[in-house]
N, C-alpha and C positions, 0 to 999 in steps of 0.2 A: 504493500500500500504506500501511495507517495505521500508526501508530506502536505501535498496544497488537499489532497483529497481529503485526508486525517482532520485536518483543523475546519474544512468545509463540514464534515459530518458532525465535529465536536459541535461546534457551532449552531449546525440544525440542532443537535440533541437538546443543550441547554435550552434556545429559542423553543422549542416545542415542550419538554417538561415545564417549562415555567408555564407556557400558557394554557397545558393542560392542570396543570395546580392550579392556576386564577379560576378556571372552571369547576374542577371538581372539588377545591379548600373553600367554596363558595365566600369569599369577602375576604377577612382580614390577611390568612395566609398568601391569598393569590396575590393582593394587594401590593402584599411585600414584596413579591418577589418582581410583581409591574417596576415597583416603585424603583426597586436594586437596579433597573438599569435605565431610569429617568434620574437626571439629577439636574433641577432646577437651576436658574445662572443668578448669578450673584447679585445682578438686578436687570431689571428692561428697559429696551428705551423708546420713546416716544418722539414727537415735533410739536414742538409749538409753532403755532400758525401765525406769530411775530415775526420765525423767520422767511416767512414766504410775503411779507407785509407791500415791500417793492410790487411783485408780480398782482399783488391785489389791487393795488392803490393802479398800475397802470391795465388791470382789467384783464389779465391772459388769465389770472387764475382768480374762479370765482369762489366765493364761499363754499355756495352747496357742491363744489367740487374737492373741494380740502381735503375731507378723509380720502377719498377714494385715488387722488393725485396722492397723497403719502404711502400710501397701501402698493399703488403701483412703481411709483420713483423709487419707495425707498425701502419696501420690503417691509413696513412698519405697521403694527399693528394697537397704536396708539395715541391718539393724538389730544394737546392740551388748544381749546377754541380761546378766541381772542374776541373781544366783546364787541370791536370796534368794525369789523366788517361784516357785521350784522347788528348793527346797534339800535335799528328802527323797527330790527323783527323780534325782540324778546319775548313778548305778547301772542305773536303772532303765530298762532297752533297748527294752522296748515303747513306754513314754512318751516317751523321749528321738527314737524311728522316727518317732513320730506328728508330733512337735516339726519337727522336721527336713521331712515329708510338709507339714505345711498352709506351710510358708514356703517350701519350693520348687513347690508348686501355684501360686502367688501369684508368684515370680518375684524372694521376697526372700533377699538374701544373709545369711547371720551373719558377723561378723564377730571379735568379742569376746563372752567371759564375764567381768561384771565381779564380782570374788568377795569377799564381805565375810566376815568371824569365822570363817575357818578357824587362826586363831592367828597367832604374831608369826614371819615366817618370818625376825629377828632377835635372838628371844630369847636373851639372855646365857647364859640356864640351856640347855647341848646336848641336852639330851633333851628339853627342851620345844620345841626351835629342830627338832631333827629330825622331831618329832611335826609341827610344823606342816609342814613340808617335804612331808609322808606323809599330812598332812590333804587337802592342796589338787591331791596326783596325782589323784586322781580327778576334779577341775575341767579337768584336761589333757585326760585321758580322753575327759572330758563334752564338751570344747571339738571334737575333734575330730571324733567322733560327729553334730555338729550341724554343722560343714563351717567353722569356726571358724577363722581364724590365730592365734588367740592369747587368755589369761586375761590379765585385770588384777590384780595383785596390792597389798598395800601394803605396804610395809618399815616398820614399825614396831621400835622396839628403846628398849632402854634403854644408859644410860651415859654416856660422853662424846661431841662431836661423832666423832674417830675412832676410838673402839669402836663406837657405832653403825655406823659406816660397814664394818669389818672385818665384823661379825659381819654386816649386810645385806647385805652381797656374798658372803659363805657361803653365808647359807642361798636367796638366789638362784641361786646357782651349780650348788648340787647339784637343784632345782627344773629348770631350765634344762637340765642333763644329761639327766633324768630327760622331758622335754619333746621332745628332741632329735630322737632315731627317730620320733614321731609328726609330725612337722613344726610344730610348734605354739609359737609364743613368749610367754617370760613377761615383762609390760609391768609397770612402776612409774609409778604416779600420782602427781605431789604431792598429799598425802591428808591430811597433817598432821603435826609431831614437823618431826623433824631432813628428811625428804620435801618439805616445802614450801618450803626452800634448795634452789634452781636449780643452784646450785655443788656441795651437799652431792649431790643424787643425780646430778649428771652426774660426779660422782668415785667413785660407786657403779658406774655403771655401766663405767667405766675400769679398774677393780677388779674387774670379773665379767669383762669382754673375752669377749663370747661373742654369737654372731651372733642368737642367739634367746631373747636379754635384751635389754630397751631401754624405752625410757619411751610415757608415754600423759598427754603434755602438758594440762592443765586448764584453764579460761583464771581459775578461779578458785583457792580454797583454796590461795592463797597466805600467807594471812595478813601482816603486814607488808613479804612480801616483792616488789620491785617485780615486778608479773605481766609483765611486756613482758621486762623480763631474764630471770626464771625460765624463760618460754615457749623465749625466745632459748636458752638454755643446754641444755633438753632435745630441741631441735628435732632435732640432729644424731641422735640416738639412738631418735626417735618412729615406731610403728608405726600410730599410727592419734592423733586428734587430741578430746579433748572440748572443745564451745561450751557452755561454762557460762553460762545465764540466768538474771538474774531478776526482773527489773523493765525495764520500757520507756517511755521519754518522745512524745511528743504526735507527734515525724517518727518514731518506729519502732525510737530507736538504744536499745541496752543501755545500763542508766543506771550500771554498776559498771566496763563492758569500752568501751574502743572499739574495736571488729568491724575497722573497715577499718585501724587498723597494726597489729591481731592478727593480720590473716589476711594481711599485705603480711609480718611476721617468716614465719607458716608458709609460702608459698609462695616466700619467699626462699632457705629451707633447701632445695628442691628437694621438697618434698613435695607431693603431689595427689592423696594417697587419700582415704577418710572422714573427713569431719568431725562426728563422734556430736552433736546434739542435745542438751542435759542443762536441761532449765528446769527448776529448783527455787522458782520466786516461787508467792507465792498471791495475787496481786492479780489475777491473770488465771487459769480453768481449765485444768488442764495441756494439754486441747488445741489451746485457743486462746494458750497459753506454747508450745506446740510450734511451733504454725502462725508465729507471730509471733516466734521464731528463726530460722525455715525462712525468711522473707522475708525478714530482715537478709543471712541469711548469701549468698541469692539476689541481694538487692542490690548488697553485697560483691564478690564472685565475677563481673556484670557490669563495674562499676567497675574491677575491676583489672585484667580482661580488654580494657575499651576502653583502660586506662593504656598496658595492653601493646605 
């Protein structure tokens, strides 16, 4: 018997007793042994529809095309929606069916609504802070509708470091209430202001204590503050993960981030859902900025799995 014959038969053998155990161990045993040669990846990843913001804004790519354009470009089965190129359809339940229809044709998930200029849901002034509170239900709504966990928000505020922090814990709070019964959580971004301190919104979110409030880690927009601590500090509280890009040097790495202790801080935290895609560079077309995060972070994600 030769040797390529030998290991082809081993082969069938295992392959076939396992799946005759998953059949006749009826559940837990067959289970196992399914499971022994599935081994989940260390996390998945997803696009956010910011990076395709260009192609939308000059019209080649349209909304209701989004999922089903990342499904096919990019192999993806996840995408985080963006509020703002469909910002007149929230409401809007035929559109919203359809939305939902071509990304489950296709086989993609949603997973986030990222919501920009619904107002400061910190404002000092309470009837402008509750207004925006009553702005952005309808984002929950929307979220949910489209088969969503969760809106991104940004805590914007004026004042001192903790007044900011009192009143952005308010008016997350009541947001988050209002979130609750539909199962849907509301994420904070470091996005800018007092948000891009790592300490300031992981004290935000301490202050809100509420299972469906929590952050949506960036690897950028920190502004001077060290990104690898900030990451660190929101990782406890992260519902889903952005890979900010925007430039890439000659082997492939991000030239602002480096990818592999970004992605060794989030998988440290015990995280391994989505990691949203966000390429904002223009030296590259955002789909070949897509493509070429998508291969970092695949590179990554081997690396720390062989580490493993």
């Amino acid at each position: 018997m030769d040797l390529q014959n030998s290991m082809t038969r081993r082969t069938w053998f295992h392959s076939t007793s396992c799946s005759t155990a998953y059949f006749l161990l009826s559940g837990l045993g067959g289970e196992r042994c399914m499971a022994a040669s599935q081994k989940k990846p260390l996390y998945k990843i997803s696009c956010t529809e910011y990076s395709l913001h260009r192609m939308l804004v000059k019209g080649t790519l349209n909304n209701l095309d989004f999922a089903p354009f990342v499904r096919t470009e990019f192999s993806l089965r996840a995408v985080e929606y963006w509020n703002r190129p469909f910002n007149d359809k929230a409401e809007d339940k035929a559109y919203l069916a359809e939305m939902r229809k071509r990304a489950d044709d296709v086989g993609v998930e949603a997973t986030v609504i990222l919501v920009d200029g619904a107002g400061y849901l910190g404002d000092p002034d309470t009837k402008l802070r509750n207004a925006a509170v009553d702005r952005h239900k309808k984002w929950v709504d929307c979220a949910a509708k489209l088969g969503c966990h969760s809106i991104r928000v940004n805590a914007h505020s004026k004042g001192s470091y903790d007044e900011q922090l009192r009143l952005a814990a308010e008016g997350l709070a009541k947001l988050s209430d209002y979130a609750a019964p539909v199962g849907i959580n509301v994420l904070v971004e470091n996005h800018g202001g007092f948000s891009s301190d790592g300490s300031w919104l992981a004290a935000v979110m301490q202050q809100v204590d509420k299972k469906n409030c929590g952050t949506l880690p960036d690897f950028g927009n920190f502004g001077a503050y060290n990104r690898y601590l900030g990451v660190r500090e929101l990782m406890p509280y992260a519902k889903c993960v952005s890979a900010k890009s925007n430039n890439f040097d000659a082997a492939g790495n991000e030239t602002e981030t480096n990818y592999l202790r970004m992605m060794e801080i989030v998988v440290a935290a015990g995280y391994h859902g989505y990691v949203g895609i966000e390429y904002t560079g223009d030296k590259l077309t955002e789909v070949e900025g897509v493509k070429a995060t998508q291969r970092l972070l695949e590179r990554v994600r081997s690396s720390l799995a062989t580490a493993s």
